[in-house]
C-alpha positions in Angstrom: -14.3 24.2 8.0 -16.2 22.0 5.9 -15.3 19.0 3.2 -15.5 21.8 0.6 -12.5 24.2 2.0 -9.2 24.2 2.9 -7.2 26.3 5.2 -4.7 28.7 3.2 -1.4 29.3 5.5 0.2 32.3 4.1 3.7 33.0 5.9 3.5 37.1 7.6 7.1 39.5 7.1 7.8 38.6 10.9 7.9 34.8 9.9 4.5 33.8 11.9 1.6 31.8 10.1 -1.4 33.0 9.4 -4.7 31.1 8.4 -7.4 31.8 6.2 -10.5 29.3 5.0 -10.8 29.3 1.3 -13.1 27.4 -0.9 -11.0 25.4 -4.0 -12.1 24.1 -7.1 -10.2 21.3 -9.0 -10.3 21.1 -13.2 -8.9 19.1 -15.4 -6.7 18.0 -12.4 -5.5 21.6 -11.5 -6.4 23.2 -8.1 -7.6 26.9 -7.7 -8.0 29.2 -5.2 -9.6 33.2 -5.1 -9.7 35.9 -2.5 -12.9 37.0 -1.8 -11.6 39.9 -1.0 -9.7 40.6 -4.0 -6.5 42.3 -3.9 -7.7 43.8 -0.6 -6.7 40.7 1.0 -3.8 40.6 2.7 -3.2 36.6 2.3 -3.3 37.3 -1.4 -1.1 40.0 -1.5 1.9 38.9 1.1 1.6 35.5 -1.7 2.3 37.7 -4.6 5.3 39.0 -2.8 6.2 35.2 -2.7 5.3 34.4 1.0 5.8 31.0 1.9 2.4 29.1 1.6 1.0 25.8 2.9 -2.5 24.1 2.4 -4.5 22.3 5.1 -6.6 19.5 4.3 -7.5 17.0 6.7 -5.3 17.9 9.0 -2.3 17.0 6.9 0.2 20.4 6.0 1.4 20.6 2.3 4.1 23.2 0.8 2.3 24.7 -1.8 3.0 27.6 -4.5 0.0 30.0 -6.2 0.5 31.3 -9.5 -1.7 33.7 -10.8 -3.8 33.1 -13.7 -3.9 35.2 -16.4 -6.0 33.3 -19.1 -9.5 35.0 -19.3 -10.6 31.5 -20.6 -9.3 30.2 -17.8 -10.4 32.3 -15.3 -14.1 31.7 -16.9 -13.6 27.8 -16.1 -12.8 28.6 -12.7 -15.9 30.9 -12.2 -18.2 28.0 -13.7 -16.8 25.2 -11.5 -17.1 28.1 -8.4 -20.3 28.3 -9.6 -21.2 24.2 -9.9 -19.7 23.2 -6.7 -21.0 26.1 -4.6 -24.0 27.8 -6.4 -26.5 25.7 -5.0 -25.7 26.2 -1.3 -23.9 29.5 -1.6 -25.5 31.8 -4.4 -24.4 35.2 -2.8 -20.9 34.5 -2.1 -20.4 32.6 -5.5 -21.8 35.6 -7.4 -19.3 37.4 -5.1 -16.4 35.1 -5.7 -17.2 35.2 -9.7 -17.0 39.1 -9.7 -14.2 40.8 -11.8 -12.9 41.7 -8.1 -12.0 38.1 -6.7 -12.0 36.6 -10.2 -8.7 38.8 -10.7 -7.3 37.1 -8.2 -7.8 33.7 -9.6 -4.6 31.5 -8.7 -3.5 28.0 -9.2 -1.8 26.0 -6.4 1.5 24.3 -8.0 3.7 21.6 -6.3 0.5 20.7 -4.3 1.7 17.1 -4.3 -1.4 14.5 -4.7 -4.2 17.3 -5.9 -6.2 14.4 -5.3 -6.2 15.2 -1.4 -8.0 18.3 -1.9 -11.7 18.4 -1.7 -13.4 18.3 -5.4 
């Protein structure tokens, strides 16, 4: 993992963690998240069913909770900050993260705590 990712914890049905590296973007002091995967993944979709989540970053466990974004102007502001904080070094996988697949997924973490913890 990197400065530029944190580690998703998404609790499973049988009650064990699991772990996935995500890349976030922060905007207008918000925090987002996408599955490259799209609905596909199963981290995104045991979170729609309101799994218990967490977020990694240095080291340090918070309680988090994703809400999906449904604001297409929103969901274009997440794609262009996907696109300035990765684009240089990752052009592939941000085209592939700014597809209509993982863009769907677009979701903001909520009761984060200090959002300024988490990588900009």
């Amino acid at each position: 993992m990197n400065r530029s990712e944190i580690v998703l914890w998404v609790r499973d049905a049988d009650g064990r963690w699991s772990a996935r590296t995500v890349w976030v973007v922060v905007l207008g002091g918000e925090a987002y998240v996408r599955s490259a995967f799209g609905r596909r993944s199963g981290w995104y979709r045991r979170v729609l069913r309101n799994a218990a989540t967490e977020v990694e970053v240095a080291g340090v466990r918070l309680s988090v909770t994703l809400q999906p974004v449904a604001d297409p102007a929103l969901v274009q502001r997440v794609s262009g900050a996907y696109r300035t904080k990765y684009g240089l070094s990752w052009p592939g996988p941000v085209e592939s993260m700014n597809g209509h697949e993982a863009a769907a997924t677009t979701m903001r973490l909520a009761d984060v705590g200090q959002v300024s913890q988490l990588p900009a």
